[in-house]
C-alpha positions, 0 to 999 in steps of 0.5 A: 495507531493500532486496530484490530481490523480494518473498518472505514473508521479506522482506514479513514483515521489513519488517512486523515494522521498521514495526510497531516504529517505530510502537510506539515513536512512538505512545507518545507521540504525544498527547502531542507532537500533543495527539490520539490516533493513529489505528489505524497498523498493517501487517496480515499476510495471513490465510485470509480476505484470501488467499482474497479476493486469490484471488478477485481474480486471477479478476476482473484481470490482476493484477500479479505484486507485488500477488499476492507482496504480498496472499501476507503482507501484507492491508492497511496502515493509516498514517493518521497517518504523513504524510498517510496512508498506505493498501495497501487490502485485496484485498477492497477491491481486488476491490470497486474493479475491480469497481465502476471497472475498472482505471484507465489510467496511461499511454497504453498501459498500465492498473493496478490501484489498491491505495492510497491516500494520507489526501487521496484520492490513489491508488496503482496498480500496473501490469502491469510492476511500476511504481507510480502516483500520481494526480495528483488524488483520482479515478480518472479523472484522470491518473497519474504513476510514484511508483516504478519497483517495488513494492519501491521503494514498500515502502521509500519508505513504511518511510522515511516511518514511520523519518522520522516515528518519529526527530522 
């Protein structure tokens, strides 16, 4: 699955593929891990989360993907996909810059942490469009790029739920 941007059609393409591949492997995942999954699940943007981002773009120079984002989806939650993986809501989003501010990814550039990762690492978005990890569970620590778009890491996560569904 790949875009050039990041329009509704898309997002909401990409929601509906990821929603399948879960549907399919949690079915049987307490039987194949012994446990229960968690609540894996890719949330559409409803008027509370659009108001929410909103709200946000008030507070933060907020990357162009994480408006195009929060416009369809409000939040994704895998905690059993990998490590985990989490797009957090714009009211989290909101409640981090308000509390941390946004966190420096490079020497010249800052970001806005939008996930996380289910050990704590988190992920920013930049103001060019690019993705980045910490390196450690901290806001204050160093960052390096997971991918050179938005899109790139929509992707990388749609892989690592098809790799996890196909086992």
């Amino acid at each position: 699955m790949t875009a050039s941007n990041l329009s509704a059609d898309w997002l909401t393409a990409w929601q509906q593929e990821i929603t399948a591949a879960l549907e399919t492997t949690l079915c049987t995942f307490e039987d194949t891990f012994g446990y229960p999954p968690g609540d894996n699940e890719v949330l559409l943007a409803d008027e509370e989360s659009r108001a929410a981002a909103a709200r946000l773009k008030e507070v933060v120079d907020m990357p162009q993907g994480l408006i195009s984002l929060y416009a369809t989806i409000a939040e994704l939650s895998l905690p059993d996909i990998d490590h985990g993986y989490f797009v957090h809501t714009p009211a989290q989003v909101l409640n981090d810059i308000t509390q941390y501010g946004p966190v420096r990814v490079t020497d010249h550039a800052t970001g806005v942490v939008f996930g996380s990762d289910g050990g704590g690492i988190l992920f920013a978005l930049d103001g060019d469009g690019r993705v980045h990890r910490s390196t450690t569970p901290s806001w204050f620590d160093d960052f390096e790029m997971s991918a050179p778009t938005l899109i790139r890491f929509l992707e990388q996560l749609h892989q690592a739920v098809t790799d996890f569904a196909s086992r």
